[in-house]
N, C-alpha and C positions, 0 to 999 in steps of 0.2 A: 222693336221691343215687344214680347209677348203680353197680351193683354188680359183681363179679369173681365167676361162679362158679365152685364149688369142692366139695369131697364136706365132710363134715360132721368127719370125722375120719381116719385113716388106716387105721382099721378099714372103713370105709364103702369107702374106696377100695379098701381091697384085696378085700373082698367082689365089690365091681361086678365089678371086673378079671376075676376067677375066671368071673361070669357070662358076662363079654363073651366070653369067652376059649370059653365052650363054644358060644354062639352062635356063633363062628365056624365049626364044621362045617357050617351050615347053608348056608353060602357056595357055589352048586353048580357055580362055575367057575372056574378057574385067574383068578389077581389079584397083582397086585402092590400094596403098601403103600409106602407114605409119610407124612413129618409135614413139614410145607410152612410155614416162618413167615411171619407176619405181625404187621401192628403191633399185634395183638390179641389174642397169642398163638397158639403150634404147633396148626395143622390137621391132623387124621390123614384121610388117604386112601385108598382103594380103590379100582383100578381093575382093570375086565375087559374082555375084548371086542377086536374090531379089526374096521375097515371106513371107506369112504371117507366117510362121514359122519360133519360135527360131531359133537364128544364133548356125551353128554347128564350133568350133571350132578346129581344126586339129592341133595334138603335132605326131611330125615326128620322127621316128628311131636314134638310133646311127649311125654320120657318114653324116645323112642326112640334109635337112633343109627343109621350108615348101613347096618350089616345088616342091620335090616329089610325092607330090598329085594330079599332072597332070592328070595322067590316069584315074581318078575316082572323079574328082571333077565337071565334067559334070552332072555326076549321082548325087551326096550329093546337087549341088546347084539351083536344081528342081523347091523347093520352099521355100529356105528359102537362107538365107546370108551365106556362107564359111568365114571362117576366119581360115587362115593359118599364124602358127606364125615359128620364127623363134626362137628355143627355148634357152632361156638366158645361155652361161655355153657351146654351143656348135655354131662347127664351123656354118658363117651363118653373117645376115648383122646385126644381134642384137650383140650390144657390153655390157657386163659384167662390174661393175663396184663393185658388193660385193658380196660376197658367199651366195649361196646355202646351210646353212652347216647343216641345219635341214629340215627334213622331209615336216614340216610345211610351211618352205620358200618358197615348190612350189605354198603352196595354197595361199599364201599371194600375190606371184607373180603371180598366174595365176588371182584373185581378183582384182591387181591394175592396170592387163591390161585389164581386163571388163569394169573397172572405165571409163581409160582413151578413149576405146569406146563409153561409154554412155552406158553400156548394163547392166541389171541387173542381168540375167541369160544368159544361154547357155548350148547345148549338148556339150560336147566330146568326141571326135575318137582319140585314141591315137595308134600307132603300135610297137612293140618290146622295143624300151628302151622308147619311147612315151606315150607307154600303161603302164607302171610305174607309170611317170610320171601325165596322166589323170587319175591313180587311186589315186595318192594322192592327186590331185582337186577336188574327192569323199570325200576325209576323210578330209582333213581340211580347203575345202570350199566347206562345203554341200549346202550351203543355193546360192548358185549360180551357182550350176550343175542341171538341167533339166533330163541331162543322161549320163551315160558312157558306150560307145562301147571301146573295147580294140581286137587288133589285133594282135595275136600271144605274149599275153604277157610274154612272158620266165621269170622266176625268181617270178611271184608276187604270185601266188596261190600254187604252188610247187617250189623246187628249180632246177634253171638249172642243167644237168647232169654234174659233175665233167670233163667228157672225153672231152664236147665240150666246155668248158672253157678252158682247156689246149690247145685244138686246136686253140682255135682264138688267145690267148697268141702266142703261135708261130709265128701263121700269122703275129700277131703284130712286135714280133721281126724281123721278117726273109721273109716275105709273100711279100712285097711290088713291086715285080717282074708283068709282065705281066702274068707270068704264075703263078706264087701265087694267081693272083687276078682271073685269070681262073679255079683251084682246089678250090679255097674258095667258088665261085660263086656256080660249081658245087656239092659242099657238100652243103654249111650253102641253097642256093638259087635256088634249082635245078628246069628247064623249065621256069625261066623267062629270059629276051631277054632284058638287060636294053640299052638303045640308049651309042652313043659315047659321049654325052656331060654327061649325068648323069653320066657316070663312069670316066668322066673328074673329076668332081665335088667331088666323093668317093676320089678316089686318093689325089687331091690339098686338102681334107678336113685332110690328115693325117698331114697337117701343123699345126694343131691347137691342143694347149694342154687343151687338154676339162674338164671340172670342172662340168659337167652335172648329176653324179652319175651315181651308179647303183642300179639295181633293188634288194627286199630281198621279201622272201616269206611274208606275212603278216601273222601275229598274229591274233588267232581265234578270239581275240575280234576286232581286228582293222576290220578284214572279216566279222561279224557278225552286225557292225556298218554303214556299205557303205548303204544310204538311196536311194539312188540316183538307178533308173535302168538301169540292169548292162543287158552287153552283151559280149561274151568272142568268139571269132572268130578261131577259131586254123587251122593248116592242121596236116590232120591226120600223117602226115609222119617227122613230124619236128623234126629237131636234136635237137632244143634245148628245149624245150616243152614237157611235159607229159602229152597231150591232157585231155585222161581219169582217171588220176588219179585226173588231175584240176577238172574234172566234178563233180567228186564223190565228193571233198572237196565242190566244191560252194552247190550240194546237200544238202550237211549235214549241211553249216554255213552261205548258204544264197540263202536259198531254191527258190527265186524268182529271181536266175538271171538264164540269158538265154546263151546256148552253141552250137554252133557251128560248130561240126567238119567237114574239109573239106576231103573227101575220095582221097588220092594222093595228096594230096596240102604237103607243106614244110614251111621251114619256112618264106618264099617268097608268101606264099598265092597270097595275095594282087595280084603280079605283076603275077602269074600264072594264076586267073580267076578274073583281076578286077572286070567285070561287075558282076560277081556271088557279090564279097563280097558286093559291093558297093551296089546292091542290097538289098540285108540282111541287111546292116547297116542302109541302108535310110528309109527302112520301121520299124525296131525297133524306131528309130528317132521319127516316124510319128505318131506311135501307143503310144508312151507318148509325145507327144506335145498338149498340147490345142488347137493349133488354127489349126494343120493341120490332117489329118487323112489318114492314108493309108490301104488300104484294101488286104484280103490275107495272 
C-alpha cells in the first residue's frame, strides 16, 4: 500500500527544521522561496539565477533536500534560472499530502509544479535517488523536459549490486552512530568533505519516514522511448553503479544519450570534483537549449 511521508513525531520535525534552517547559509546566492501546490501535496522551492536559458530544475538524493546544490549551483545558474525543489515523499520543507504510488505520479507531480511556476518546459539534473526520479520526468512528461542530466543514477539503467544493498540496510538498522556515519561516508562517498551542518541535516533527516521510492532498472522499451536528451554522469569507482555496463545498455537502447565516466570519482562524484561535473552538466544544458549555446 502506497504510503504519505511524514517525520516520525513532532520532535523529529522540529529537530530537521532547526537543521534545514542552518543549511541554509550555505545557499551562496540571492533566491527566492516558494511552496507550490499540487495534488500531492505543498512543494517548497528555491530559485536563483537569471538568463535567457530554460530554467534547469534540481531533484536531489536520498536523505537530501534541495540545498544540497550549493556547491554547484553557481556554475548551473550562469544563465539561466535554478530551481531547486524539495522533493514531495522525502524529508525537506515540502509536506506530502497523497502518495506517489505510480510511476507516473512523478510526472504528474513534477508537471503541476511547472504549472504552478508559470513555466512550460525545463531541463533536469537529478543525482542518485533524484536521477530516478528525473528519469521518470523523461517518460511521463515528455512534453515538458528540454533535458535530462542524471547523476550517478544507481538502479535505472542496470541494477544496483545486491552487496551494497545489504550494506546500506545495515547501516539503516544499526549505522546511526558517529562512527557508522564515518564507515558509510568512507565506502558509499569516498574524498568528499561534506560541512558540519549538511551532515547535521543527513542525520535529523532519518526522522522522516519517506514515501519517496525507489529506483528499478528500466524496461527496454521504457529506455528506448526517453525523447528527451539524456546525459548519465557516473564515477568510475562507485559502489553502487555499473558505470560501463550502464554505457553499453544506453549504446545499444538509446544510442544518442551521452556518458560520462569519472576516472576515481565514487558514488559521491558530485561532492568529489563539483566544478568538473557542473561543468559537463552545464554545457550539455546549453548545447540543447534554444536560446543559449555553449561551446567546446
Amino acid at each position: 500500500m502506497a504510503r504519505i511521508g511524514r517525520f516520525r513525531n513532532e520532535t523529529a520535525r522540529e529537530e530537521y527544521l532547526r537543521a534545514y534552517a542552518a543549511m541554509e547559509g550555505l545557499w551562496p546566492l540571492p533566491s527566492t522561496v516558494s511552496d507550490v501546490p499540487t495534488a500531492y501535496g505543498s512543494t517548497h522551492v528555491r530559485r536563483s539565477g537569471a538568463g535567457a536559458g530554460l530554467p534547469l530544475v534540481l531533484l536531489h538524493g536520498f536523505g537530501g533536500n534541495g540545498l544540497y546544490w550549493y556547491d554547484v549551483v553557481e556554475d548551473l545558474a550562469r544563465d539561466r534560472v535554478v530551481v531547486a525543489l524539495d522533493t514531495v515523499g522525502s524529508a525537506g520543507r515540502s509536506v506530502q499530502a497523497a502518495p506517489l504510488a505510480r510511476d507516473a505520479d512523478y510526472g504528474a507531480w513534477f508537471a503541476q509544479v511547472l504549472d504552478g511556476l508559470g513555466l512550460d518546459r525545463a531541463h533536469v539534473l537529478g543525482e542518485s535517488l533524484g536521477a530516478w526520479h528525473a528519469t521518470l520526468t523523461a517518460l511521463h512528461a515528455p512534453d515538458r523536459v528540454a533535458s535530462v542530466s542524471l547523476i550517478e543514477p544507481n538502479g535505472v539503467f542496470t541494477r544496483t549490486p545486491v552487496r551494497a544493498l545489504f550494506r546500506m540496510l545495515r547501516f539503516g538498522a544499526t549505522g546511526s552512530t558517529d562512527e557508522g556515519w564515518r564507515r558509510m561516508r568512507e565506502w558509499l562517498t569516498p574524498g568528499t568533505d561534506p560541512t558540519d551542518v549538511e551532515l547535521a541535516c543527513l542525520k535529523a533527516a532519518q526522522g522522516y519516514r519517506t514515501a519517496a521510492g525507489w529506483a528499478r532498472p528500466l524496461k527496454d522499451a521504457e529506455l528506448a522511448s526517453i525523447a528527451a536528451p539524456l546525459l548519465a554522469v557516473y564515477g568510475a569507482e562507485s559502489v553502487l553503479s555499473e558505470p560501463d555496463a550502464a554505457r553499453r545498455r544506453l549504446a545499444e537502447r538509446l544510442p544518442g544519450a551521452e556518458v560520462e565516466i569519472v576516472p576515481g570519482g565514487g558514488h559521491g562524484v558530485r561532492g568529489q570534483v563539483p566544478g568538473q561535473v557542473s561543468a559537463r552538466v552545464a554545457r550539455f544544458v546549453g548545447q540543447h537549449d534554444p536560446s543559449v549555446r555553449v561551446d567546446g
